[in-house]
C-alpha positions as CSV (number, residue, x, y, z in Angstrom):
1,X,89.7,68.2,140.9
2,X,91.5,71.8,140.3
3,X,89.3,74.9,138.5
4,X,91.6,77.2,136.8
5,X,89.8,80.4,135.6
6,X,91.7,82.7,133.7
7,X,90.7,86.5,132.9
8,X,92.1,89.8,131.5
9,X,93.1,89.2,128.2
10,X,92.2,91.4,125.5
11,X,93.3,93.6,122.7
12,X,96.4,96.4,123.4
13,X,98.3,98.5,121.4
14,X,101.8,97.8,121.0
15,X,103.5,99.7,124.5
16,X,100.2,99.1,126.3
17,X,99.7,96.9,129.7
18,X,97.3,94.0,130.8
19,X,96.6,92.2,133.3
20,X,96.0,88.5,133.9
21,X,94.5,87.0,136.1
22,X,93.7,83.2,137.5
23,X,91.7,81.9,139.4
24,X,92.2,78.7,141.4
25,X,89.9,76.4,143.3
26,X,89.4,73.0,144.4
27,X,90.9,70.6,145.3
28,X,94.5,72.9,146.3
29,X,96.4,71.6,148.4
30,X,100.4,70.8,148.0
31,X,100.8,73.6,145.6
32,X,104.5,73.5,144.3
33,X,103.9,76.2,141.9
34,X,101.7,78.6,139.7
35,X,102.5,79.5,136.1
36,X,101.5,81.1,133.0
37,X,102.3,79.6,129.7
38,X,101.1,80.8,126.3
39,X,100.6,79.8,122.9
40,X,100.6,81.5,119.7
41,X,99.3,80.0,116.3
42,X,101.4,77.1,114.8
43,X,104.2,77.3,117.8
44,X,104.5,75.2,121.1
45,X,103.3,75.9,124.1
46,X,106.3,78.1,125.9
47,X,106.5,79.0,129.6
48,X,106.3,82.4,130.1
49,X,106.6,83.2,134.2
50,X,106.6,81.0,137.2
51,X,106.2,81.6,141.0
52,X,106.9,78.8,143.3
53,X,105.2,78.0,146.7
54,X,108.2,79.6,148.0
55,X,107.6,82.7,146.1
56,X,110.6,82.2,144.1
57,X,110.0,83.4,140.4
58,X,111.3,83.0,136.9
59,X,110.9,84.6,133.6
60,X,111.3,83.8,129.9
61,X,114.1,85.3,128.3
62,X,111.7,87.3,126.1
63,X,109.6,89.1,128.9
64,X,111.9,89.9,131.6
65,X,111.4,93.3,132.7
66,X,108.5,93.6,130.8
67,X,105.8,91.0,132.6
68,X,105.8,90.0,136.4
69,X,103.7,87.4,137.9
70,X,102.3,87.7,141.4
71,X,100.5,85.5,143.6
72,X,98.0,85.7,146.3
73,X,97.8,82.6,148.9
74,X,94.8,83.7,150.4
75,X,92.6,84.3,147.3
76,X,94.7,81.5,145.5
77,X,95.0,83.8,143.0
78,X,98.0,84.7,140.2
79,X,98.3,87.2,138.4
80,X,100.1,88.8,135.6
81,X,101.2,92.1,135.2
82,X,102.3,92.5,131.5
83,X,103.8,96.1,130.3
84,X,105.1,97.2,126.9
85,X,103.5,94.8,124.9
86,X,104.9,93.6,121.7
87,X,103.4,92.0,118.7
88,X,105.2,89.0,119.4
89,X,103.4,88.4,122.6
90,X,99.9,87.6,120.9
91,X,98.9,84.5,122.2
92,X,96.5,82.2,124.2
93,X,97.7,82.6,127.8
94,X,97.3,79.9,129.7
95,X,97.2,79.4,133.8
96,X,99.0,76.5,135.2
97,X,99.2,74.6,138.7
98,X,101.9,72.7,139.4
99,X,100.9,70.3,142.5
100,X,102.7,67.0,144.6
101,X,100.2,64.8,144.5
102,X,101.1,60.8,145.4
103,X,104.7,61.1,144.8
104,X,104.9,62.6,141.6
105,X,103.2,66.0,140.2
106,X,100.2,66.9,138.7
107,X,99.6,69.9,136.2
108,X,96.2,71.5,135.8
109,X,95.6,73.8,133.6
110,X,92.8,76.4,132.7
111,X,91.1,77.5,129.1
112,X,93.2,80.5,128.2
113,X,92.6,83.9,127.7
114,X,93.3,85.6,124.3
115,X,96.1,88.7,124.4
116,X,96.2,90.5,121.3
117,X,98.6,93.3,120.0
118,X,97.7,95.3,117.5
119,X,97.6,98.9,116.3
């Protein structure tokens, strides 16, 4: 069993900054990769930023040079540093752990954490 906790979420104006954060614990072990996905109201879960085992990462189109995840192997922590904030990026952020587990791979995922935009 993985425990994903998520924290940092909040309301911003529109230019401001968060941080995310996720915490990760259990059963980790054969990590391929930590994400962050969100969700806004009546759209699809979209991948927002991932950072392999390798440390590797990749962005959506729609917050490159605006958000940049991070990871820390000793805390088995990610993170995610998110700077001028749009409107559009109100959602329920959501961490995700990517892991090889008996030939195939297993996703776990945590509860969310709200990010709102608003002036």
């Amino acid at each position: 069993q993985v425990q994903l906790v998520e924290s940092g979420g909040g309301l911003v104006q529109p230019g401001g900054s968060l941080r995310l954060s996720c915490a990760a614990s259990g059963s980790i072990f054969n990590i391929y990769s930590m994400a962050w996905f969100r969700q806004a109201p009546g759209k699809q879960r979209e991948l927002v930023a991932t950072v392999t085992n390798t440390g590797s990462t990749n962005y959506a189109d729609a917050v490159k040079g605006r958000f940049t995840i991070s990871r820390d192997n000793v805390k088995n922590m990610v993170y995610l540093q998110m700077n001028s904030l749009k409107p559009e990026d109100k959602a329920l952020y959501y961490c995700n752990l990517k892991r090889w587990v008996l030939a195939s791979y297993s996703n776990d995922w945590g509860q969310g954490t709200q990010v709102t935009v608003s002036s």
